[in-house]
CHARMM internal coordinates of N, CA and C (Angstrom, degrees):
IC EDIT
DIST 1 N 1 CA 1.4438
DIST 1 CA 1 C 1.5315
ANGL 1 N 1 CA 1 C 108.89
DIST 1 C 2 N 1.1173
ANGL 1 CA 1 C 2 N 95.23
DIHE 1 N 1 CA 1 C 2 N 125.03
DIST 2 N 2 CA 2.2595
ANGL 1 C 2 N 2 CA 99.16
DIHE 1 CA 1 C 2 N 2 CA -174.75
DIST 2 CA 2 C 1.4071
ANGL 2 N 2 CA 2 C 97.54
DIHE 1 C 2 N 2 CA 2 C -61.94
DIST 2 C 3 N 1.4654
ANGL 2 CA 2 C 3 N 117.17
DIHE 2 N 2 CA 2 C 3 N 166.14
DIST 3 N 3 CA 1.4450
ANGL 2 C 3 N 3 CA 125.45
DIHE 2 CA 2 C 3 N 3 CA -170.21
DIST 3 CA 3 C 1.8336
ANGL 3 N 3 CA 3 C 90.76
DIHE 2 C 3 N 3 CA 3 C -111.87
DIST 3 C 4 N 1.4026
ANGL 3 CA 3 C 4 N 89.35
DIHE 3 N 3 CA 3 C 4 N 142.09
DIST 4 N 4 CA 1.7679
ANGL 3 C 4 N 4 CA 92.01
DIHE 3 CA 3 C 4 N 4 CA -174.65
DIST 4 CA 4 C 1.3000
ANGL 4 N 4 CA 4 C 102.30
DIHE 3 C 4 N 4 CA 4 C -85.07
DIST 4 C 5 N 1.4139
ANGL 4 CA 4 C 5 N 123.67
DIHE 4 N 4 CA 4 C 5 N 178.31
DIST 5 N 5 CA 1.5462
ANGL 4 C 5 N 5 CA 122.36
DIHE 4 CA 4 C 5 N 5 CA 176.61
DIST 5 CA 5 C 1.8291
ANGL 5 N 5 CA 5 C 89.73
DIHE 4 C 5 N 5 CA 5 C -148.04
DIST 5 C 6 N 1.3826
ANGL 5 CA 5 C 6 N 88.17
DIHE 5 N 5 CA 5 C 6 N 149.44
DIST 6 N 6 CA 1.5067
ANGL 5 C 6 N 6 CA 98.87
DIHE 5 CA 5 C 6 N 6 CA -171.31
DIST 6 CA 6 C 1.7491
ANGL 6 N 6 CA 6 C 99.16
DIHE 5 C 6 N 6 CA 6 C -118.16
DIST 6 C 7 N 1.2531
ANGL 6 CA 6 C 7 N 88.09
DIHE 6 N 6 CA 6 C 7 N 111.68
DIST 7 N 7 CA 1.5965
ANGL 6 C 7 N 7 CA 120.46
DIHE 6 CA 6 C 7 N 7 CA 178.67
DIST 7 CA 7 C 1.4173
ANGL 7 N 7 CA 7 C 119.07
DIHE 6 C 7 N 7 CA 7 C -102.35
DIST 7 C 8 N 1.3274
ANGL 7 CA 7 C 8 N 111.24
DIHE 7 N 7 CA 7 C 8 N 121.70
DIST 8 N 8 CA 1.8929
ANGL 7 C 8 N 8 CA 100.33
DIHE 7 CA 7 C 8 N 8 CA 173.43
DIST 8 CA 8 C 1.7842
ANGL 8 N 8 CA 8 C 96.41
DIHE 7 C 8 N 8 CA 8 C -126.07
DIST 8 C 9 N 0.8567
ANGL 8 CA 8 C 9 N 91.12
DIHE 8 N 8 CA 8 C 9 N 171.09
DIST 9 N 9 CA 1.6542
ANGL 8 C 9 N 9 CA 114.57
DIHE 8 CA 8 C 9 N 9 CA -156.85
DIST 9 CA 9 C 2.1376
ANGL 9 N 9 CA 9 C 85.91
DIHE 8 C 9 N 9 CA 9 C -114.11
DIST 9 C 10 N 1.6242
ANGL 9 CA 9 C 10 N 106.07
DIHE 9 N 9 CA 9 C 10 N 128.39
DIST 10 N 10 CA 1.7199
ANGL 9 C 10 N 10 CA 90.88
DIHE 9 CA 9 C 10 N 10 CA 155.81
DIST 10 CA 10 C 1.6189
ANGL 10 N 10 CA 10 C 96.07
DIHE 9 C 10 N 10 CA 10 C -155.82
DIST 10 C 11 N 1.5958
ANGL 10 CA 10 C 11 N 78.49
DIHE 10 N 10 CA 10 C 11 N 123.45
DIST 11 N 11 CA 1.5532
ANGL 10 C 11 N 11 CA 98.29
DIHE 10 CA 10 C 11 N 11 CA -167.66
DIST 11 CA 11 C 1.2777
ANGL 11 N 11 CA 11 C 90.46
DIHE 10 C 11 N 11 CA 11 C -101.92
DIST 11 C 12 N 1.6828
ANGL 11 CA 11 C 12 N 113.54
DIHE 11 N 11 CA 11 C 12 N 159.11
DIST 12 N 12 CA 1.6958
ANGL 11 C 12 N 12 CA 149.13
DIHE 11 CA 11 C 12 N 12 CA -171.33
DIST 12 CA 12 C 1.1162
ANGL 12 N 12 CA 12 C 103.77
DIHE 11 C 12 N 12 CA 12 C 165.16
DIST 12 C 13 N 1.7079
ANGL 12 CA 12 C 13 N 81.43
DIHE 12 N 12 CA 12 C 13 N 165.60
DIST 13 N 13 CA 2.0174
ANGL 12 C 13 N 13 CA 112.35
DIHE 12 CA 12 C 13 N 13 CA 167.30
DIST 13 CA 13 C 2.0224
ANGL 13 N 13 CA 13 C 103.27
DIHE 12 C 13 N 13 CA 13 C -37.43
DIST 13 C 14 N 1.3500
ANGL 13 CA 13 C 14 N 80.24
DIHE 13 N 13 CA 13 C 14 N -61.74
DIST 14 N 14 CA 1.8057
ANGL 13 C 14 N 14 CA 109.77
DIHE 13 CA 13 C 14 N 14 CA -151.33
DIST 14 CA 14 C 1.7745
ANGL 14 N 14 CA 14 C 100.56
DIHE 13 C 14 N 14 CA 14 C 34.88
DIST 14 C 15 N 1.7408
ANGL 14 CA 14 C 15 N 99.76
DIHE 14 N 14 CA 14 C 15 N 87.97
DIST 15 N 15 CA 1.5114
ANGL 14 C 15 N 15 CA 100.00
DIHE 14 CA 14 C 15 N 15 CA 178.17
DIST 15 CA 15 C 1.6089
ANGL 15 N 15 CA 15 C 78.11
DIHE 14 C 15 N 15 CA 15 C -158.88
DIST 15 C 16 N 1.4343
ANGL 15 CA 15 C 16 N 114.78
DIHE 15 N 15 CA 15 C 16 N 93.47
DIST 16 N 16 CA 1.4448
ANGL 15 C 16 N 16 CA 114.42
DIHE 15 CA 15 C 16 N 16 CA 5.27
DIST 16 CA 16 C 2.1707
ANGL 16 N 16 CA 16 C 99.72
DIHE 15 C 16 N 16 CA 16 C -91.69
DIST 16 C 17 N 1.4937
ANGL 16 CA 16 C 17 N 108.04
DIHE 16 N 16 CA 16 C 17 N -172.80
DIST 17 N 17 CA 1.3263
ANGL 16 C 17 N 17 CA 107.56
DIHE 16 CA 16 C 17 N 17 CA 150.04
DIST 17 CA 17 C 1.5770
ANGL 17 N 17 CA 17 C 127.81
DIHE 16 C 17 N 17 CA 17 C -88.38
DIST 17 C 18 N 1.3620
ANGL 17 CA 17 C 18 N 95.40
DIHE 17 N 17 CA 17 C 18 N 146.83
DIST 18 N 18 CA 1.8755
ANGL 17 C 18 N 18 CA 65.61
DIHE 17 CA 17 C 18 N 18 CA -162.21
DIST 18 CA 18 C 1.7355
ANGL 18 N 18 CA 18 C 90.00
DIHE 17 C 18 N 18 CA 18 C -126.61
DIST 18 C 19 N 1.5211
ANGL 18 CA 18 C 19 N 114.54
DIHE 18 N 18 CA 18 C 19 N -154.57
DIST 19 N 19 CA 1.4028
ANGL 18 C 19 N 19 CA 108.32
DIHE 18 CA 18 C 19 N 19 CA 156.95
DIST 19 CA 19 C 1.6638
ANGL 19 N 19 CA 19 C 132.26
DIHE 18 C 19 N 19 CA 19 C -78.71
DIST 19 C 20 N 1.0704
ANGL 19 CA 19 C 20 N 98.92
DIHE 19 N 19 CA 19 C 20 N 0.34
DIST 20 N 20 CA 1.8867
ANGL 19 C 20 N 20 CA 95.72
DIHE 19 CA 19 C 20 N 20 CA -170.53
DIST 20 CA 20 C 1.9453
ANGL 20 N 20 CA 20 C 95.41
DIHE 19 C 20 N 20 CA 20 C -91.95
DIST 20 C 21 N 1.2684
ANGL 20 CA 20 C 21 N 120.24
DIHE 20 N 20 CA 20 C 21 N -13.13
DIST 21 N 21 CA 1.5333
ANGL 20 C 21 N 21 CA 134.02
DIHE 20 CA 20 C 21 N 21 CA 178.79
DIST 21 CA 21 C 1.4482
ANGL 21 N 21 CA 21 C 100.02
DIHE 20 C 21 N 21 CA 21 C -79.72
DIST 21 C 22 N 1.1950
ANGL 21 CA 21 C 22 N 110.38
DIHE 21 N 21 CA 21 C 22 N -54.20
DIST 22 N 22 CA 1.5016
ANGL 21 C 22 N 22 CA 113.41
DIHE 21 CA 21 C 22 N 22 CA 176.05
DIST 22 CA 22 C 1.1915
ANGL 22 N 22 CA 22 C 120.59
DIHE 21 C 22 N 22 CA 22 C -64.00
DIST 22 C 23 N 1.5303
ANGL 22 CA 22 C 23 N 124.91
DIHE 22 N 22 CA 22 C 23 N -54.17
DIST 23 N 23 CA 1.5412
ANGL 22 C 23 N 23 CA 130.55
DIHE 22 CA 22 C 23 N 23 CA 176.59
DIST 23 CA 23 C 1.8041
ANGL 23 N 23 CA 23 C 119.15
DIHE 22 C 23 N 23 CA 23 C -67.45
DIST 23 C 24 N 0.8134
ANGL 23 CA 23 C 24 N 118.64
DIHE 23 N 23 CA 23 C 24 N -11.72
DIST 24 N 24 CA 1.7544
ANGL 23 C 24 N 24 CA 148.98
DIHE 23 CA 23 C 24 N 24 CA 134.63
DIST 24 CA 24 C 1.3374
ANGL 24 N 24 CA 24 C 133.15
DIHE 23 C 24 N 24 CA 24 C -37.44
DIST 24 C 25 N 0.8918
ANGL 24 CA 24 C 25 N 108.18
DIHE 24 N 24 CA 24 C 25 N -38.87
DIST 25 N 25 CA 1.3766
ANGL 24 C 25 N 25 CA 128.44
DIHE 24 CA 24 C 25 N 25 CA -167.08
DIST 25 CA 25 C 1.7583
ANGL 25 N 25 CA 25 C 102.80
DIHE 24 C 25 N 25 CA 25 C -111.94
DIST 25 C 26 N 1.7505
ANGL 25 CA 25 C 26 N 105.34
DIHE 25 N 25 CA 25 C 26 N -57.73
DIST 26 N 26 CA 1.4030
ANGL 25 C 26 N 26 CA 98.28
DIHE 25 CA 25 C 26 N 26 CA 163.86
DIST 26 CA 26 C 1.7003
ANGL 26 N 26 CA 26 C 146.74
DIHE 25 C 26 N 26 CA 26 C -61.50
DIST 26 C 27 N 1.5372
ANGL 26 CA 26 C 27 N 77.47
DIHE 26 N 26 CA 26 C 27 N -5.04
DIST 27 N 27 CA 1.5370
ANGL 26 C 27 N 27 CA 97.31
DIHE 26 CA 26 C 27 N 27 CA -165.24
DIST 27 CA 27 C 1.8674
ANGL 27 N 27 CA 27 C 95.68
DIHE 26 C 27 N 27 CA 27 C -99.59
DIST 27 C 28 N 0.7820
ANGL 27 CA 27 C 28 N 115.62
DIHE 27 N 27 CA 27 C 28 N -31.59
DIST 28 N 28 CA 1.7788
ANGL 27 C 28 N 28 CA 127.49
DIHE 27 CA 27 C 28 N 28 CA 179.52
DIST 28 CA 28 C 1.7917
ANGL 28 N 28 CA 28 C 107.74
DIHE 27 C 28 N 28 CA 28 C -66.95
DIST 28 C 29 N 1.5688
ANGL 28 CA 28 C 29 N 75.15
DIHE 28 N 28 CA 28 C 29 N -51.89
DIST 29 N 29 CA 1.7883
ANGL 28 C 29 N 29 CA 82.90
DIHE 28 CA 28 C 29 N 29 CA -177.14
DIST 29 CA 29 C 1.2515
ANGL 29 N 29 CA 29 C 108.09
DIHE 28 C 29 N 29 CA 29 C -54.57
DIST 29 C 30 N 1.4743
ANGL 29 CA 29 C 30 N 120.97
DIHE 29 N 29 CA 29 C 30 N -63.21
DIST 30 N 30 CA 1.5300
ANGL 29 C 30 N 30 CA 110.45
DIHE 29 CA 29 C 30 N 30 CA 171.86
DIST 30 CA 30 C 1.6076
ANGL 30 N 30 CA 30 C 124.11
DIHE 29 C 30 N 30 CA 30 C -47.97
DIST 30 C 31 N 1.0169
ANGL 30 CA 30 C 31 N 107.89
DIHE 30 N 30 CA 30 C 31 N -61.44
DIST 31 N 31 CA 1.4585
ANGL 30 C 31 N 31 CA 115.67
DIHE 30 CA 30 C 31 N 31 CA -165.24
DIST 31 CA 31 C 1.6749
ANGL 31 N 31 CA 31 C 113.70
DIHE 30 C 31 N 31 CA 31 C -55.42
DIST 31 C 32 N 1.0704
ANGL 31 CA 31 C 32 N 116.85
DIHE 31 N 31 CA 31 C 32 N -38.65
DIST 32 N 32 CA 1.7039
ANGL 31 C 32 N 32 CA 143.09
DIHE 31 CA 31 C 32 N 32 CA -176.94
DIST 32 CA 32 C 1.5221
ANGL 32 N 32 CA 32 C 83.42
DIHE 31 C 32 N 32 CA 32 C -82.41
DIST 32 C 33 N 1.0934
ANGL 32 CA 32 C 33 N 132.51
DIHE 32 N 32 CA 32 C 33 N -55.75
DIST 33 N 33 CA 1.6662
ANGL 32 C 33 N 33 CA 115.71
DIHE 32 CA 32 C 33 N 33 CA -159.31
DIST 33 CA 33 C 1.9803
ANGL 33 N 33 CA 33 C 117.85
DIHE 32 C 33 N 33 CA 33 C 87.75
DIST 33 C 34 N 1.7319
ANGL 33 CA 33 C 34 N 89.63
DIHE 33 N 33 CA 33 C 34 N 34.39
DIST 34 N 34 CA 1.5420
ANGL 33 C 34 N 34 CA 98.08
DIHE 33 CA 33 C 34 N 34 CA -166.46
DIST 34 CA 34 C 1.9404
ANGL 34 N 34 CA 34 C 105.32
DIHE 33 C 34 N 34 CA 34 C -82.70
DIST 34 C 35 N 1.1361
ANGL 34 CA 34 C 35 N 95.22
DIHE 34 N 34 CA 34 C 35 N 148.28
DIST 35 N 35 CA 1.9481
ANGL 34 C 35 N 35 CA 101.52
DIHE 34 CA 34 C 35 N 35 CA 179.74
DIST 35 CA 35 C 2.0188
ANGL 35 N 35 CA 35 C 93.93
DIHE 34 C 35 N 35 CA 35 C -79.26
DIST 35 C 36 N 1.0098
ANGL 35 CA 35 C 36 N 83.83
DIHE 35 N 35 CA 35 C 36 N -29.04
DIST 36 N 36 CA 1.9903
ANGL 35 C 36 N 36 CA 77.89
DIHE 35 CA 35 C 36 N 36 CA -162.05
DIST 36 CA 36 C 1.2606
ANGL 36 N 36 CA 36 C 120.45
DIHE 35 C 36 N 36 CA 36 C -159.77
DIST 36 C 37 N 1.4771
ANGL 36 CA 36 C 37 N 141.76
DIHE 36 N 36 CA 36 C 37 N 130.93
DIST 37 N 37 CA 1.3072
ANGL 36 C 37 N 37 CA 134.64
DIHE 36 CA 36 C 37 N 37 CA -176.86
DIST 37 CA 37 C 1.4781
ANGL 37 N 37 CA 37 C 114.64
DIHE 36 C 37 N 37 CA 37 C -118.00
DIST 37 C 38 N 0.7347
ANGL 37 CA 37 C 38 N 109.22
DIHE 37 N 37 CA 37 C 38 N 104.73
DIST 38 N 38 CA 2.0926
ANGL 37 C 38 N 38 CA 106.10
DIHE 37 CA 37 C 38 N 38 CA 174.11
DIST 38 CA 38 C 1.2464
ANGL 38 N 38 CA 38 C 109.14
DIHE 37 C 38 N 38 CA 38 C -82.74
DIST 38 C 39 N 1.1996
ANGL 38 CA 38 C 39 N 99.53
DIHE 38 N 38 CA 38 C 39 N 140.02
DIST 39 N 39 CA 1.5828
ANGL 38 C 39 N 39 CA 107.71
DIHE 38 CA 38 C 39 N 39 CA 170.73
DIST 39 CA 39 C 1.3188
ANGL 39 N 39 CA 39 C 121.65
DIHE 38 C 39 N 39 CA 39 C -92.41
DIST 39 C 40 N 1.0961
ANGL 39 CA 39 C 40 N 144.05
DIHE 39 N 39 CA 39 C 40 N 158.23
DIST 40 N 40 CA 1.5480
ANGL 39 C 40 N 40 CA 143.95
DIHE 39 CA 39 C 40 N 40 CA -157.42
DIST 40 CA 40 C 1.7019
ANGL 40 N 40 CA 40 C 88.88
DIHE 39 C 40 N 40 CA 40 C -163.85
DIST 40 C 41 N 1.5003
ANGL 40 CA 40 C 41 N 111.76
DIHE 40 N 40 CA 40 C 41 N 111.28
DIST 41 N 41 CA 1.1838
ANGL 40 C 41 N 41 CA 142.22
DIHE 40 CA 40 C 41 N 41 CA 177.23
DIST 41 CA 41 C 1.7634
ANGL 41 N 41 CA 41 C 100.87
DIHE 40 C 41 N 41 CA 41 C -90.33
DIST 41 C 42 N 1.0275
ANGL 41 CA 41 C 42 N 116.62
DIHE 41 N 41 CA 41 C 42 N 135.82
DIST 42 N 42 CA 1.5375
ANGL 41 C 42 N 42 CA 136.76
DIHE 41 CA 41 C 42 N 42 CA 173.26
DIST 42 CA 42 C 1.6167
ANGL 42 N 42 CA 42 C 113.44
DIHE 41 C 42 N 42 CA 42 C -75.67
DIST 42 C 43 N 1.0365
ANGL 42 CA 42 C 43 N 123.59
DIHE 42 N 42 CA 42 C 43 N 135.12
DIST 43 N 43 CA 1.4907
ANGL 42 C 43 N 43 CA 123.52
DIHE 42 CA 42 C 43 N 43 CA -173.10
DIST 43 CA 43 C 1.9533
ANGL 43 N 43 CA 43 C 93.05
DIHE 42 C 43 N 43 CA 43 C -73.62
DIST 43 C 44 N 1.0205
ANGL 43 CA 43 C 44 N 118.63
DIHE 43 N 43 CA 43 C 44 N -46.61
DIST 44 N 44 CA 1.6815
ANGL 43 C 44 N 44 CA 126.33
DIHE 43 CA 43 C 44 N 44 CA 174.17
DIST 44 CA 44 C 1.7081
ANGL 44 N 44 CA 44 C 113.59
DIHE 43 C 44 N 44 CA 44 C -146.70
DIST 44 C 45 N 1.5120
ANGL 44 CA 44 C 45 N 100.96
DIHE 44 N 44 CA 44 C 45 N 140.97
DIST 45 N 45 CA 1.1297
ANGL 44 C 45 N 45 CA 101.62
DIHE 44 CA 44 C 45 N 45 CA 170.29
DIST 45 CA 45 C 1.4236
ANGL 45 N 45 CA 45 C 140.99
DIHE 44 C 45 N 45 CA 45 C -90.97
DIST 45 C 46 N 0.8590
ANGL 45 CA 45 C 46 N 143.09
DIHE 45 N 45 CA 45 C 46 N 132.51
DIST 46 N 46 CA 1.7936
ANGL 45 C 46 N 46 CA 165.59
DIHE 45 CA 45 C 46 N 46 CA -151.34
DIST 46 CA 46 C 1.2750
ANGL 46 N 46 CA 46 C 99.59
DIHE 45 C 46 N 46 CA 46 C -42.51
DIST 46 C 47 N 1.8340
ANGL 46 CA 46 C 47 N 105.72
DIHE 46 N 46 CA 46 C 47 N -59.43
DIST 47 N 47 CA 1.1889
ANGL 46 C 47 N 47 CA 119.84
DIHE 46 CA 46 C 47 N 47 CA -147.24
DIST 47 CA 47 C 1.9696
ANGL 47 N 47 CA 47 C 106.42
DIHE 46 C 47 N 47 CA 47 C -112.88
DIST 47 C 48 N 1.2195
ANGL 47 CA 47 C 48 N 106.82
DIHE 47 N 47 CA 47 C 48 N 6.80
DIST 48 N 48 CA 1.6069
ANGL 47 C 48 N 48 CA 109.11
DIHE 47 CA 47 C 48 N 48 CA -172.66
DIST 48 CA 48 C 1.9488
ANGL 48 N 48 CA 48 C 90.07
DIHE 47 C 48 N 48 CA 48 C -119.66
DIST 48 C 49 N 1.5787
ANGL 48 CA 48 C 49 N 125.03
DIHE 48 N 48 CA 48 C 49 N 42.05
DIST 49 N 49 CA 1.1413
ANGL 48 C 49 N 49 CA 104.42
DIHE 48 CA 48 C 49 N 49 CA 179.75
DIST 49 CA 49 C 1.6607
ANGL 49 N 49 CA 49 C 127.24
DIHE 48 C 49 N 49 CA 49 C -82.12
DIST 49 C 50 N 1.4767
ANGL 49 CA 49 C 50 N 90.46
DIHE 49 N 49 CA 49 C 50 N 20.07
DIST 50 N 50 CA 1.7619
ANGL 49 C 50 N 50 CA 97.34
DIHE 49 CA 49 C 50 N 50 CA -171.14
DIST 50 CA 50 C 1.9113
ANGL 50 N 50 CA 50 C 84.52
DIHE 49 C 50 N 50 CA 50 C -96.78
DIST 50 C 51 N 0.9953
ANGL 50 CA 50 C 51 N 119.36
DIHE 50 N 50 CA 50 C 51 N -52.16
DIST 51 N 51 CA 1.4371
ANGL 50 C 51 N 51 CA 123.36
DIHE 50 CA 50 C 51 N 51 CA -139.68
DIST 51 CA 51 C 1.6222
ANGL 51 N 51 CA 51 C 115.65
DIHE 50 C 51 N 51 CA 51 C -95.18
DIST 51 C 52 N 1.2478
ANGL 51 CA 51 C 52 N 139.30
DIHE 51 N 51 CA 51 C 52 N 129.84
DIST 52 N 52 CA 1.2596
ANGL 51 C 52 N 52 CA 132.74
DIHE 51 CA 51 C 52 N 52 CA -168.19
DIST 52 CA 52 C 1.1470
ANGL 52 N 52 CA 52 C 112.00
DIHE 51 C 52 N 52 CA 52 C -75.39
DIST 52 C 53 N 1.5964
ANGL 52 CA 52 C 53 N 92.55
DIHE 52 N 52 CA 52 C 53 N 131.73
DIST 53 N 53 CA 1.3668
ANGL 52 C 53 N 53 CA 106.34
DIHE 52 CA 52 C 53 N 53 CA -179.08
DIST 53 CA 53 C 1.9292
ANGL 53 N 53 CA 53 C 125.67
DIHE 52 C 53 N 53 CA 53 C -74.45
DIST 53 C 54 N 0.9424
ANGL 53 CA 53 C 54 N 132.34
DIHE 53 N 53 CA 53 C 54 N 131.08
DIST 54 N 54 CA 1.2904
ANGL 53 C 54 N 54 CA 131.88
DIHE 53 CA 53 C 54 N 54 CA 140.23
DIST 54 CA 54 C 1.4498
ANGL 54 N 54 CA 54 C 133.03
DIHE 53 C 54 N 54 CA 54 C -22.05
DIST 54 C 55 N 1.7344
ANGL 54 CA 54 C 55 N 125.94
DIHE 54 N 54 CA 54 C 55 N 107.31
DIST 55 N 55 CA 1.1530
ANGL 54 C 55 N 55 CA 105.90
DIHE 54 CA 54 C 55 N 55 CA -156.50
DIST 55 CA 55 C 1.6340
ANGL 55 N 55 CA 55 C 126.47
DIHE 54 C 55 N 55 CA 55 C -69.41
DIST 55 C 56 N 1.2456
ANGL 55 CA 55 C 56 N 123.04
DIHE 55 N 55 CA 55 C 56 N 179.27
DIST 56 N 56 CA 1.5226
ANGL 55 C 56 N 56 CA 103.36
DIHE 55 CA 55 C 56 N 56 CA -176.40
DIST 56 CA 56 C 1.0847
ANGL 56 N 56 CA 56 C 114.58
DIHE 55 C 56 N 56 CA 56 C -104.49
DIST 56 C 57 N 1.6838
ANGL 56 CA 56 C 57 N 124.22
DIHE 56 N 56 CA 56 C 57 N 22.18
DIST 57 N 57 CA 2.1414
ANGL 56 C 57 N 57 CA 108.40
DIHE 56 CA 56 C 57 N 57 CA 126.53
DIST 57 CA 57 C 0.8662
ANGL 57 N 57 CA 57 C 108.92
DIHE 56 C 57 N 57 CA 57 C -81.22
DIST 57 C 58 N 1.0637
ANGL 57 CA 57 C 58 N 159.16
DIHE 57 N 57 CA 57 C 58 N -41.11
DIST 58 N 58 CA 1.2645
ANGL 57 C 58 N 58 CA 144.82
DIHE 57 CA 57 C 58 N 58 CA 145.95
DIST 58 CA 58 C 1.6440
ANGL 58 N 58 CA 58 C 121.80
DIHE 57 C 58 N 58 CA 58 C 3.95
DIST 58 C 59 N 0.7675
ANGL 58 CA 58 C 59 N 121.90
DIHE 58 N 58 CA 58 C 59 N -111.22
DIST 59 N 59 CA 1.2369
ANGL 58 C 59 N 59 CA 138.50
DIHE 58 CA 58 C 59 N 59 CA 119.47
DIST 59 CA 59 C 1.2576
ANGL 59 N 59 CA 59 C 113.89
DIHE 58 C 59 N 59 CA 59 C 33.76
DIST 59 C 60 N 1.4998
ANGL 59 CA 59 C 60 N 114.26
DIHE 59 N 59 CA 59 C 60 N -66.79
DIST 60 N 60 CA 1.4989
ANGL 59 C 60 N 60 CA 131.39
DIHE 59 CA 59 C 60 N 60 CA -170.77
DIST 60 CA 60 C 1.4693
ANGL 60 N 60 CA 60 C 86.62
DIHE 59 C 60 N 60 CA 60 C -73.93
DIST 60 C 61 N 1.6111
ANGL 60 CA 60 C 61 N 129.77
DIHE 60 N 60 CA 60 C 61 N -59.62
DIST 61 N 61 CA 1.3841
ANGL 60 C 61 N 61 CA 144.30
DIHE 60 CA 60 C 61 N 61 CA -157.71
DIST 61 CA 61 C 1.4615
ANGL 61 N 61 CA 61 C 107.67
DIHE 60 C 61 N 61 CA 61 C -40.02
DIST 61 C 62 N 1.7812
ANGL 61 CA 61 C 62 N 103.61
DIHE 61 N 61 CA 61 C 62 N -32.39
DIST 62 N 62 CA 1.6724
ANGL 61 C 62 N 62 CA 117.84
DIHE 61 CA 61 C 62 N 62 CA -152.16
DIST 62 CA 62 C 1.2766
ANGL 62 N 62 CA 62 C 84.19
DIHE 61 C 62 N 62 CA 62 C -86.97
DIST 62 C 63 N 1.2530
ANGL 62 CA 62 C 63 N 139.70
DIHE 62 N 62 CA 62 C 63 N -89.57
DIST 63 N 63 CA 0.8155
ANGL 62 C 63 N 63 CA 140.92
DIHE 62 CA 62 C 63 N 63 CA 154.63
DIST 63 CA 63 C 1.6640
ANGL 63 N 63 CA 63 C 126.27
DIHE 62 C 63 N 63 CA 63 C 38.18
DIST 63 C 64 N 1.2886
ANGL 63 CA 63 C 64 N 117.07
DIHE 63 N 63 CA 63 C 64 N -96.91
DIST 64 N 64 CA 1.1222
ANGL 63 C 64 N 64 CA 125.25
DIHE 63 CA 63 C 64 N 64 CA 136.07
DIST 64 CA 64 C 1.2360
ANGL 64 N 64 CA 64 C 122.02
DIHE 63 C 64 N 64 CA 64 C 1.08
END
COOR INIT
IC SEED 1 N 1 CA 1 C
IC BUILD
């Protein structure tokens, strides 16, 4: 029987990424008991519609 892996998905702007995305993520991973988290970057954000966005390699680059 294959061994499952527990994956969560955390999608945002992250424009920029900063540390509270990171410490978030590290903090879930532990606490949840997660194998892996991907990030899923937003083509635009909801709530930044005044302000120019950062493109999304960019973005993708940070990421990384």
């Amino acid at each position: 029987m294959p061994v499952k892996s527990k994956i969560a998905i955390f999608g945002g702007s992250f424009d920029p990424v900063h540390l509270g995305h990171v410490g978030l993520a590290v903090e879930s991973k532990s606490v949840i008991g997660l194998d892996k988290i991907i990030f899923l970057p937003c083509l635009k954000s909801p709530h930044k519609t005044d302000a120019p966005s950062t493109s999304p390699d960019k973005r993708l680059e940070m990421l990384k």
